[in-house]
C-alpha positions in Angstrom: -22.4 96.6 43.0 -19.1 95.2 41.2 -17.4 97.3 39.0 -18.6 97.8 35.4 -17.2 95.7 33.0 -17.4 96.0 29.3 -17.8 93.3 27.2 -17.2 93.1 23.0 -19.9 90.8 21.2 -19.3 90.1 18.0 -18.3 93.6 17.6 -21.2 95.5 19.6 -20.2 96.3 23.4 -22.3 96.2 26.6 -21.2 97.2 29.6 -22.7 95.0 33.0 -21.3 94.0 36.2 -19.4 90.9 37.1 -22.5 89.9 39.5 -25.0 90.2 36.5 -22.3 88.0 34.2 -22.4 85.5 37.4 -25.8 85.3 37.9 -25.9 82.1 36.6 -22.9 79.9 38.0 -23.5 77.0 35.8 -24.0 78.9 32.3 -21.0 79.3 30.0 -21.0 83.2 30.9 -21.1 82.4 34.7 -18.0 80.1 34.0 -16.0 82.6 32.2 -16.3 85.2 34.5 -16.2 83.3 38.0 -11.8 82.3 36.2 -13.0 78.7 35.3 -12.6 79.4 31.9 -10.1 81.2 29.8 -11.4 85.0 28.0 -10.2 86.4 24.9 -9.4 90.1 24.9 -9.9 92.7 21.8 -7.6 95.7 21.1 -9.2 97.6 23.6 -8.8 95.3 26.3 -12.8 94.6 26.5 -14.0 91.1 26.7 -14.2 89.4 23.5 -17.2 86.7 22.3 -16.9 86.0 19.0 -21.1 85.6 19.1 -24.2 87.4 17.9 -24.0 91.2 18.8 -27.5 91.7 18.0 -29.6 89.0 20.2 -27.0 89.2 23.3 -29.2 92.1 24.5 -32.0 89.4 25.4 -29.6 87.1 26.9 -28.0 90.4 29.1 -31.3 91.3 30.3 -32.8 87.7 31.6 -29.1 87.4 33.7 -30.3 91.1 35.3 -33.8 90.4 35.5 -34.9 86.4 35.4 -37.2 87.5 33.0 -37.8 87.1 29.0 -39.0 90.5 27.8 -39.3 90.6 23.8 -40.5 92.3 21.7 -43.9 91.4 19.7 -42.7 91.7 16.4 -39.4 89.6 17.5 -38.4 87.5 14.5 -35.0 85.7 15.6 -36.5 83.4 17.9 -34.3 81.1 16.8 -31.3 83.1 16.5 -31.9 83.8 20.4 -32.4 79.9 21.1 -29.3 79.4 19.6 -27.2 81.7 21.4 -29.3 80.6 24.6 -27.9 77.0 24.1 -24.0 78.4 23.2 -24.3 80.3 26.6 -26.1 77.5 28.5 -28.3 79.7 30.4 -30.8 76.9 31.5 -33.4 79.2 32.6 -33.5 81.3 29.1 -33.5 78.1 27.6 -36.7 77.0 29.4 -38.4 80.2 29.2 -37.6 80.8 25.5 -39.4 77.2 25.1 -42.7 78.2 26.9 -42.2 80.9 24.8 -42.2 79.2 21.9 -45.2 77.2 23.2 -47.0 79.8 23.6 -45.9 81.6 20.1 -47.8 78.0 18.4 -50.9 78.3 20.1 -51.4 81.8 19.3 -50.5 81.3 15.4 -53.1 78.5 15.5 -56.3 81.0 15.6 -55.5 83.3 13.1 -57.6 86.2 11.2 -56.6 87.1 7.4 -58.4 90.4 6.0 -57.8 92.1 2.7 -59.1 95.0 1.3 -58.8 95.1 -2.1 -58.8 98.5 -4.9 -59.0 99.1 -8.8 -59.0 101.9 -10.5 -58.5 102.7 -14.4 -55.2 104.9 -15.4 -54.1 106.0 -19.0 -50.5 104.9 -19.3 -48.3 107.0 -22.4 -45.6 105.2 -24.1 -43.6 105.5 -27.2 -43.9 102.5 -30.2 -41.2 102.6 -32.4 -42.3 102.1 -36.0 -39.2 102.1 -37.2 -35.6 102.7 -37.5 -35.4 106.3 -35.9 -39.3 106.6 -36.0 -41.3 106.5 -32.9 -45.1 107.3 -32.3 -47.1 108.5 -29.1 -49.5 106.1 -28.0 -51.7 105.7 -25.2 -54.3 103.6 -23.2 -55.7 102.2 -20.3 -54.2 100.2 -17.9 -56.0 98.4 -14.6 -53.9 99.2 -11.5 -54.9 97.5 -7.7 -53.7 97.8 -4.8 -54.5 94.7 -2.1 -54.1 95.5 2.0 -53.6 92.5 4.0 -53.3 92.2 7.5 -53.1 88.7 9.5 -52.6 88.1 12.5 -50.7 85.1 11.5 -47.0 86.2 10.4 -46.4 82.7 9.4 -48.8 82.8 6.8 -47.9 86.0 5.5 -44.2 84.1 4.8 -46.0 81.2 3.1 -47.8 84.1 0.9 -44.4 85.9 0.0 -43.3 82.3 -0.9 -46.1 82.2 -3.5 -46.4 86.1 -5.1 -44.1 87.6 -7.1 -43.7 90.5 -8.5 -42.1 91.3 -12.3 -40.0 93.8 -12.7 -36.8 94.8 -15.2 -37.4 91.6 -16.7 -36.8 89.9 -12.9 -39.3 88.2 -10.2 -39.2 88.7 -6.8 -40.6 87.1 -3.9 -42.9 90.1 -2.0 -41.5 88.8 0.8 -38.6 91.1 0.3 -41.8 94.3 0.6 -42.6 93.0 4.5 -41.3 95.4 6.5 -44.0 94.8 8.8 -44.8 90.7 10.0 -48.5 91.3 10.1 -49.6 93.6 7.3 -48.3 93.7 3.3 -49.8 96.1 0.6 -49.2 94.8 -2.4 -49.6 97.3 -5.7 -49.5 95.8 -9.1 -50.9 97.0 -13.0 -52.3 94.2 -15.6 -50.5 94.0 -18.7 -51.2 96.3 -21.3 -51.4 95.1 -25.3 -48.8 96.9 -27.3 -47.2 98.4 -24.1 -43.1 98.1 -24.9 -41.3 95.7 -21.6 -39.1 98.8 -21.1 -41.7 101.1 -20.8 -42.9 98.8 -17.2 -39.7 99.5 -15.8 -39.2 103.3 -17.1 -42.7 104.1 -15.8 -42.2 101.7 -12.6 -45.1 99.2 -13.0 -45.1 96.0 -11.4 -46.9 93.0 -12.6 -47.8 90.2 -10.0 -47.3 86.4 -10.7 -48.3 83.3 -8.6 -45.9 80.5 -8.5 -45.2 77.8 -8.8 -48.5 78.0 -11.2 -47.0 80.3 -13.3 -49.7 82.8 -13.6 -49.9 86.1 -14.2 -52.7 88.2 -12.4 -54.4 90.7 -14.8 -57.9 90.5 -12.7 -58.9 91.2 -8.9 -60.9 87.3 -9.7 -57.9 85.6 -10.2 -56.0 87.5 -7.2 -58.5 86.5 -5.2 -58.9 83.2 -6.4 -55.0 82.5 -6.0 -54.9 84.0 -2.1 -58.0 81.6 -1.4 -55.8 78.4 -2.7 -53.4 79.5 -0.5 -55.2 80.8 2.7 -57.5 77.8 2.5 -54.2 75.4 2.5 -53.1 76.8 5.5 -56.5 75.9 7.1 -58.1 79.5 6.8 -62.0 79.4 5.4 -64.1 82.1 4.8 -65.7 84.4 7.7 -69.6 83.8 7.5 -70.4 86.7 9.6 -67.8 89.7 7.8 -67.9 90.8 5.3 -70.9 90.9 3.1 -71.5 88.1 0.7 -71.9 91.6 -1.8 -68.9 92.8 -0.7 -66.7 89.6 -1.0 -68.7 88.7 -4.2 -67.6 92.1 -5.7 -64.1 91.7 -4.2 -63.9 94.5 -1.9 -62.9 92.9 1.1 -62.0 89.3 1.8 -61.6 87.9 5.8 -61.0 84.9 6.6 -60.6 82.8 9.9 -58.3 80.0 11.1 -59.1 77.9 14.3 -57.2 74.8 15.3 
């Protein structure tokens, strides 16, 4: 083994050997190291590549190993083919293309499922009558929650692209609510006559839009009726077998199937 050396990524250090860095004579990182091209140095002395800190990780571990070992919820492939393509690692650049390949195929098939919820709450607010004179009021307000899971995580982008929620006056793309790629529940009142704006945001109640319709959805029909649009776009069409034509019909639960 060579010594260690440590190198300074766009501000996040690894530390490798020079054989590792060499592995590849004919990459960018094989000439750098090998003296046939010049190396920038930080304040600490470390190696300096002004690249992505982040992604280098995948790039460090195919010169050790050969192999391409991401994870499955890995969303910069294309971060990761870019910095393959700076560092001219041939090999990555192959494997990150069957991996790609393979990525398409398996977006193709897809399953959508959503389970859907309602329930009746009684929402307090104060009306004011007047200058200085305020009333307590109350009533009842429909609040649902929808679960989806697909095992597409393109299409859940396209459906972030479409709902929006309204909030302090504002929308908002849900995309901004998927922390996970494959599963987004999405929680959301109908409006409520004679309910104040402010009193949405004081009490933290989200309405849900559709865009670029421009529709507000007050009712689990037109929820459903909105994510079918969209699903059946993107080439999805109602699962004969699951659920229930009672269940779907009384919007419980909605899956769906895509084959291509």
């Amino acid at each position: 083994m060579s010594e260690p050396i440590t190198l300074n990524v766009g501000g996040k250090l690894y530390t490798t050997s020079l054989s590792t860095l060499t592995s590849f004579p004919d990459s960018m990182l094989g000439a750098m190291f090998s003296g046939k091209m010049p190396t920038k140095r930080d304040s600490q002395g470390n190696c300096f590549i002004d690249r992505d800190g982040k992604v280098f990780r995948y790039i460090l571990n195919f010169l050790r190993t050969s192999h391409l070992d991401l994870p499955e919820d890995f969303q910069e492939m294309g971060l990761l083919r870019r910095e393959a393509d700076f560092y001219q690692v041939q090999p990555l650049i192959e494997a990150l293309q069957e991996k790609e390949v393979e990525l398409s195929k398996a977006e193709k098939n897809a399953m959508l499922n959503i389970t859907l919820d309602q329930r009746t709450q009684t929402v307090h607010f104060t009306v004011r009558e007047a200058p200085q004179i305020y009333s307590l009021s109350s009533s009842n307000m429909e609040v649902f929650s929808a679960h989806i899971f697909s095992t597409s995580s393109l299409f859940l982008k396209l459906l972030g692209s479409k709902l929006y929620y309204c909030f302090n006056g504002n929308l908002s793309s849900i995309s901004s609510y998927l922390q996970d790629p494959y599963h987004v529940t999405l929680d959301w009142v109908a409006s409520v006559e004679g309910l104040p704006e402010e009193e949405y945001t004081r009490q933290n109640l989200k309405r849900l839009w559709v865009l670029p319709a421009k529709k507000q959805i007050n009712t689990f029909q037109v929820f459903v009726e909105e994510v079918l649009k969209i699903a059946m776009s993107d080439g999805f069409c109602v699962d004969s077998s699951h659920p229930h034509s009672s269940d779907f019909m009384n919007n419980k639960i909605i899956r769906l199937i895509r084959y291509k």
